[in-house]
N, C-alpha and C positions, 0 to 999 in steps of 0.2 A: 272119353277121348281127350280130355285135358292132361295138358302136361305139368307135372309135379314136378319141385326138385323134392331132393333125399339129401338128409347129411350121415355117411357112412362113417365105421369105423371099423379095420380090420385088425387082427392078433393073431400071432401064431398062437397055435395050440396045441400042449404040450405037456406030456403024463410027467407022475412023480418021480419018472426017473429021469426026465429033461429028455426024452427022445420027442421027436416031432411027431403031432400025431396031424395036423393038418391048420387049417386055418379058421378062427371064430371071427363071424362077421354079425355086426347089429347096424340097424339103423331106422333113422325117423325123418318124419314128413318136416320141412322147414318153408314148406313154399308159402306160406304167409308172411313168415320171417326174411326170406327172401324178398317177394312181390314190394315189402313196406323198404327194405332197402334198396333195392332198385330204383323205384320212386322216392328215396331220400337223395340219392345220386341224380337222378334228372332231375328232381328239384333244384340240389344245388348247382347243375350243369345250367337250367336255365332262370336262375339268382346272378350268377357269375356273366351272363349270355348280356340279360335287362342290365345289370349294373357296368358292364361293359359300353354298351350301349348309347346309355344317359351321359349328354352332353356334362355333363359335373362331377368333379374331381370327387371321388369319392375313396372311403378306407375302411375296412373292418380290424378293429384292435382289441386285444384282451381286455379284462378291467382289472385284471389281478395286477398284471406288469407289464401294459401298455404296448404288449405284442403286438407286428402288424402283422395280420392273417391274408392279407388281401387289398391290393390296391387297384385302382381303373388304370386307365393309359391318361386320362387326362389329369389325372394326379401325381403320377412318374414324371409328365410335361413339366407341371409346376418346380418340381423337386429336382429336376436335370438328372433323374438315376434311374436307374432297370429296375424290372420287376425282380428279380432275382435280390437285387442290393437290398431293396424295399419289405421284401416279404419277412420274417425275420427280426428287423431290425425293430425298435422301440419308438412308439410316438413321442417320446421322452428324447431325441435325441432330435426333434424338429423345431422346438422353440426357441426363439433367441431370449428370451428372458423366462427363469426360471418362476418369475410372478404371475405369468399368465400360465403355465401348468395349474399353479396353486390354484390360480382364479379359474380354472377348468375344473377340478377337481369338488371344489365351493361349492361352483354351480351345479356341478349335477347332484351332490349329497343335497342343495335345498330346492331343485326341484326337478331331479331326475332325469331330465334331460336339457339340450342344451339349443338356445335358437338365435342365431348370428350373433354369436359371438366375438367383437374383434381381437384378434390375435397378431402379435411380431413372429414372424417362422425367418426359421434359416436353412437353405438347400446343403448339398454334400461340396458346393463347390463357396460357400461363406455366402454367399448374396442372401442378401436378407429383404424381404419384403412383406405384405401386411396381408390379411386374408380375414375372412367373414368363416367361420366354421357355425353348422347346426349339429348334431347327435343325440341320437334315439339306442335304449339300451336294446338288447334282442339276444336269441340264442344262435349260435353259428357253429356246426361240426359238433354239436353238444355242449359249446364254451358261452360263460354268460362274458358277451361281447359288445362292444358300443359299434355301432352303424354311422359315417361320419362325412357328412360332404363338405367341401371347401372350397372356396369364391375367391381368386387372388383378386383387389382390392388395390394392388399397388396405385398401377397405375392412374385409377379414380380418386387416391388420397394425395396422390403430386399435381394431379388436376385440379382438386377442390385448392390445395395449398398455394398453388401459383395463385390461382383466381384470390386466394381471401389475400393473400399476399399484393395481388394486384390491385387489389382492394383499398385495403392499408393506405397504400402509395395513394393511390386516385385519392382518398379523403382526408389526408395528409399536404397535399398539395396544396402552393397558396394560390393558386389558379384556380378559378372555377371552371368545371368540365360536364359536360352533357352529349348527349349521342340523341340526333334527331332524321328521323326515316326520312330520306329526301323526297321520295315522291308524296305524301302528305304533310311533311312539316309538322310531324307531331315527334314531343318527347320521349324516348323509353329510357332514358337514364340522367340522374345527376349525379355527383359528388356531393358532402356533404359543403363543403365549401362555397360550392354552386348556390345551394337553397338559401345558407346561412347571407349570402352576397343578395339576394334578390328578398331574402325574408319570407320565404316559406318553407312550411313543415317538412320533412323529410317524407318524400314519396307523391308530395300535393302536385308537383309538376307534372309527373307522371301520362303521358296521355294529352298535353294540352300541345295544341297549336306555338309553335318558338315565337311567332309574333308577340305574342303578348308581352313579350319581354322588349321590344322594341320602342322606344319615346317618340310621340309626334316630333318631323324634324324636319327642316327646308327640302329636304333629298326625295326624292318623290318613290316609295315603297319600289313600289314595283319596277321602278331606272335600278336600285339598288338591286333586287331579288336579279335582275337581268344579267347584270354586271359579276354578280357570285355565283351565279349559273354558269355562269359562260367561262369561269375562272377554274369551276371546280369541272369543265369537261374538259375542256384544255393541258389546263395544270394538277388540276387533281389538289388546290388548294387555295385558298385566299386568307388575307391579312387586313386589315385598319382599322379603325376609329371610329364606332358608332354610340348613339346616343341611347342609352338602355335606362329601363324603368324597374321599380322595385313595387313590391306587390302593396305596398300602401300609397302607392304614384310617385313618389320619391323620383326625380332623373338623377342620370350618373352619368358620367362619359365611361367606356370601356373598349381596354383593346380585344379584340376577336380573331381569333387564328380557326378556319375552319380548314379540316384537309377530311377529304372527301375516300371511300373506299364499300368496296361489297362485303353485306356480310351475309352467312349462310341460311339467318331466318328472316331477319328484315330487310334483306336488297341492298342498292346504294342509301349509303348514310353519312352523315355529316357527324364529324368527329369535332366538337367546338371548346377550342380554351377563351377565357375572358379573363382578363385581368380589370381591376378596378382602377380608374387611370384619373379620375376625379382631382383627386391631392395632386398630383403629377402636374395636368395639365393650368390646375388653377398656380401652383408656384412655378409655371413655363410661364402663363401670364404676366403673373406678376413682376417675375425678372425681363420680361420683354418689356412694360413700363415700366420702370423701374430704368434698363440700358438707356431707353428711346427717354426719359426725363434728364438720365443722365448726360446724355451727347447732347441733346437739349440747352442744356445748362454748359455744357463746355464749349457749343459751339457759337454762344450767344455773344458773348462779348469779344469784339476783333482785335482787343487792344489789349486784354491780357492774357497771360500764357498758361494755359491750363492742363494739368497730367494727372494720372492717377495708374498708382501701382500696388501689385498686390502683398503678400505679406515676404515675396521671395525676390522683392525689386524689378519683378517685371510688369511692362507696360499692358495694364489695360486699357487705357483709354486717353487720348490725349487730344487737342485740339487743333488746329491747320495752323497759329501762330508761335504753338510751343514745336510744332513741325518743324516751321521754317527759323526758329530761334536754333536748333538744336542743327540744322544746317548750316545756320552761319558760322556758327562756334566752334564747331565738329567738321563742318564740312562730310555727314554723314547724316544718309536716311531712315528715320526709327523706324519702326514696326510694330505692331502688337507683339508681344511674348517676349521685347529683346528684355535683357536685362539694364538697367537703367544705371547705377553702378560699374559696368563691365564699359560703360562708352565711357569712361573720364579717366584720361590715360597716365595722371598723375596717382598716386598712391595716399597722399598726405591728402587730396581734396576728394580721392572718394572716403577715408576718412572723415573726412569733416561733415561730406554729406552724408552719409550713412549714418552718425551722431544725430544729426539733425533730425531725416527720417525717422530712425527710430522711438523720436522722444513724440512725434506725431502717431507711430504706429502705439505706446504708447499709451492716448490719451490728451498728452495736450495740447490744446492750442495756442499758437505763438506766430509771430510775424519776425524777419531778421530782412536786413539790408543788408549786400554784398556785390560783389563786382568781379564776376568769374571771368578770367582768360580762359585760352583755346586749349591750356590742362583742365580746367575746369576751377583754377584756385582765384 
C-alpha cells in the first residue's frame, strides 16, 4: 500500500521500414532517490528558515570566486541592497581595502576557518564602516562553500575612539580632573595629571573617600561640605580656593571648579577640576608686600615728592605731595595709568624729561637740580 515514485521513459516504436508500429515504454523504481531529495530540499527549506531567523547578519559564498549564494535580511540591512542585488554578486566587491581580502584569504589557508575577524567593508551606496566577520567552510547545494556571519562594529569603534580620544584630552590637560559619586564621596576616576599633582600612582585613588585630599584648615569641614552642597543643588556648580594636601602631607593651595551632573551607573556626581595655585598665590603675596612697603615708603616722608612709573611713562604709584605738586604746576589731577610725559605741554621739556627718565630706566643713579615752570621746562 506504499506509494512509490517511477522514473518512465517512452519511444515510439518503429519497423525497418519507419512505419510506426506503437509505443516502447521502460521504467524504474527512484523512490529512494526521490525520498533523499525531497529531504535535501526541506533540509535546505529549513537551513535557509534557521538562518533567516538568527538575529546575525549572515552569507553563504563560494570559495572558488567568492559567489554569494545566499544572504539573511539582516545582512542586506547592513549592505543597503536587495536580496536579488546580493545573491549573485561577489564577496570581493564588499571590502574597502583589498588587504583585508588578502588577510581573509591567509587566515583561512592557516587555519581553516576564520573567528572575528576585523574587517573595513563598503555598501553599494560608498558608506564604509567596520565589522567583526567569523566563517566555517561547509558544503551548500553541492558547492564547497564558506558559512559567514557579520557584526557591524561601526558604531562601538567611534565609541571606543571618542572615549580614548577623550581620554587623550582628560590626561593632557594641565588641570587635574577626577569624578567623585556624590552621595558617598568616593573616587572612580582621575586623570593622569590629577594623580601626578597629589603624588599617587595611577589608579591608587581609585575608590577612596575625596576628603583625604583635603588640608587641615580654619574653615570647619562640614560649614564647607554645606556650602558646596547647597551650590551644587542650586546651581549645579561651585568654584574657589581650598587648601589641598598631597599624599606625602605636602599642603598646597588649589583652585576647584566642581560642576555637578547624573550619570547612568553612579547617580549624581561631582565633575572636579583643580588647578595648582601654590606659585600663584605665594607671588599674589609677595607683590601685595611688596605694593603695601612700597606706598609705605612713598607715603612716609611729607616733604618730598615721590612717583614712580612703569617702563611706558605711566603712573604707578605716587605720593599725596607729588599729587599736590603736579596740581600746582598743571593745575591738573594724576591718576594712576596716566601717562607722565603726555602732562608736560612743552615738547623741548618732555624731551628733556624723557632723557632723564630714561638714563634711570637704564641703570643709573643720579640726582639733577632744576626749576620747572607750568610747561614743565
Amino acid at each position: 500500500g506504499d506509494r512509490i515514485w517511477l522514473s518512465t521513459t517512452k519511444v515510439p516504436l518503429i519497423d525497418f521500414d519507419g512505419k510506426l508500429l506503437g509505443v516502447l515504454g521502460t521504467y524504474h523504481d527512484v523512490t529512494e532517490r526521490r525520498e533523499i531529495q525531497d529531504e535535501l530540499e526541506r533540509s535546505e527549506e529549513r537551513f535557509k528558515a534557521i538562518v533567516s531567523a538568527v538575529p546575525t547578519p549572515l552569507l553563504i559564498s563560494r570559495r572558488s570566486d567568492g559567489k554569494i549564494l545566499y544572504a539573511n535580511e539582516h545582512l542586506l540591512n547592513i549592505y543597503n541592497v536587495k536580496l536579488e542585488d546580493m545573491e549573485g554578486s561577489s564577496t570581493y566587491d564588499l571590502y574597502q581595502n583589498i588587504e583585508d581580502r588578502e588577510k581573509v584569504i591567509q587566515t583561512l589557508n592557516e587555519n581553516g576557518s576564520i573567528r572575528n575577524l576585523e574587517l573595513k567593508v563598503i555598501d553599494t551606496g560608498g558608506s564604509t564602516g567596520c565589522v567583526l566577520m567569523s566563517s566555517e567552510p561547509m558544503i551548500y547545494k553541492g558547492e564547497d562553500t564558506l558559512i559567514s556571519t557579520i557584526i557591524d562594529i561601526s558604531e562601538q569603534k567611534q565609541i571606543k575612539d571618542t572615549i580614548r580620544l577623550q581620554s587623550q584630552i582628560a590626561n593632557n590637560l594641565t588641570e587635574g580632573i577626577n569624578l567623585v559619586k556624590l552621595d558617598d564621596a568616593t573616587i572612580f576616576y582621575t586623570n593622569s595629571r590629577f594623580d601626578n599633582m597629589f603624588g599617587y600612582e595611577t589608579g591608587e585613588l581609585i575608590g577612596e573617600n575625596v576628603n583625604i585630599l583635603y588640608a587641615p584648615s580654619e574653615i570647619n569641614p562640614e560649614e564647607m561640605k554645606k556650602e558646596i552642597t547647597s551650590a551644587l543643588q542650586t546651581e549645579g556648580q561651585w568654584s574657589g580656593e581650598i587648601h589641598t594636601i598631597k599624599k606625602d602631607g605636602t599642603p598646597f593651595w588649589s583652585r576647584l571648579e566642581i560642576t555637578s551632573f547624573k550619570h547612568s551607573e553612579y547617580g549624581p556626581i561631582g565633575l572636579n577640576v583643580l588647578e595648582d595655585i601654590t606659585e600663584a598665590k605665594q607671588i599674589k603675596e609677595r607683590l601685595i608686600e611688596s605694593n603695601n612697603l612700597m606706598n609705605s615708603l612713598i607715603d612716609s616722608p611729607k616733604e618730598i615728592k615721590i612717583f614712580a612709573l612703569d617702563r611706558e611713562y605711566k603712573y604707578i604709584a605716587f605720593n599725596k605731595s607729588h599729587f599736590e605738586g603736579m596740581r600746582l604746576i598743571f593745575n591738573l589731577d594724576i591718576n594712576i595709568g596716566m601717562n607722565f610725559l603726555e602732562i608736560i605741554p612743552d615738547s623741548r621739556a618732555q624731551e628733556k624729561i624723557k632723557t632723564s627718565i630714561d638714563r634711570a630706566m637704564a641703570g643709573e643713579n643720579f640726582s639733577e637740580i632744576d626749576q620747572p615752570n607750568k610747561d614743565g621746562i
